[in-house]
C-alpha positions as CSV (number, residue, x, y, z in Angstrom):
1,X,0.6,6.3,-12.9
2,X,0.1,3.6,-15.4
3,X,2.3,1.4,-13.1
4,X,-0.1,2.0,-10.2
5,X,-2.6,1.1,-12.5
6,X,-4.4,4.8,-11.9
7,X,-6.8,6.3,-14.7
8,X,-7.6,9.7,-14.7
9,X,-10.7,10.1,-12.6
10,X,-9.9,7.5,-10.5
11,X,-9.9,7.6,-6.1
12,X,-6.6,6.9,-5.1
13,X,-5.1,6.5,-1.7
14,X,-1.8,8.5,-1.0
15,X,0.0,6.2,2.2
16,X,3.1,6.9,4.3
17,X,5.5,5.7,7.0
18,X,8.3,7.9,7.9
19,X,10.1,9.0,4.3
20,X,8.4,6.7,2.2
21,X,5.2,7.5,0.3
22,X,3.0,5.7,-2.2
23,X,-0.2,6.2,-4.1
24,X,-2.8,3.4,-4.4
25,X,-5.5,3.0,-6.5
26,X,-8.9,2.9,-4.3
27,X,-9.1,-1.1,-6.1
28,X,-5.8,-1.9,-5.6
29,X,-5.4,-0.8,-2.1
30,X,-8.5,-2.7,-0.8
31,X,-7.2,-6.0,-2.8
32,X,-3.8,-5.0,-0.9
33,X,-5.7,-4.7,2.6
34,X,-7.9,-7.7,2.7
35,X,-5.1,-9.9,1.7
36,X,-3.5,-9.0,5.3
37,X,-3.3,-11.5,7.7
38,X,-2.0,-11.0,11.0
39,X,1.7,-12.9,9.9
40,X,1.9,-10.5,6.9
41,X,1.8,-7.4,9.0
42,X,4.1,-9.2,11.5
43,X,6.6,-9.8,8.9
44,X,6.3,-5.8,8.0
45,X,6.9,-5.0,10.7
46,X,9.8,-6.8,11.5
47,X,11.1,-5.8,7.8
48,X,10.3,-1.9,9.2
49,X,12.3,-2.4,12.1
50,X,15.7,-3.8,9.6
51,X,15.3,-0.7,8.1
């Protein structure tokens, strides 16, 4: 967890897509979410659809 940058106590956010899971810190998820733009979730998407 030290990796995910996760303290005991902390709210984390456990996220998936088809077999792929990961587990957020509440912080670092909503830095991770408001640095979204419309391109960057374009780009996922397309990167989803490679896979």
């Amino acid at each position: 967890m030290n990796h995910a940058g996760i303290k005991n106590g902390d709210t984390v956010w456990v996220v998936g897509l088809t077999d792929k899971v990961e587990i957020w810190s509440k912080s670092r998820w909503d830095e991770f979410n408001a640095s979204l733009t419309d391109s960057v979730i374009a780009e996922l998407g397309r990167d989803a659809e490679e896979s």
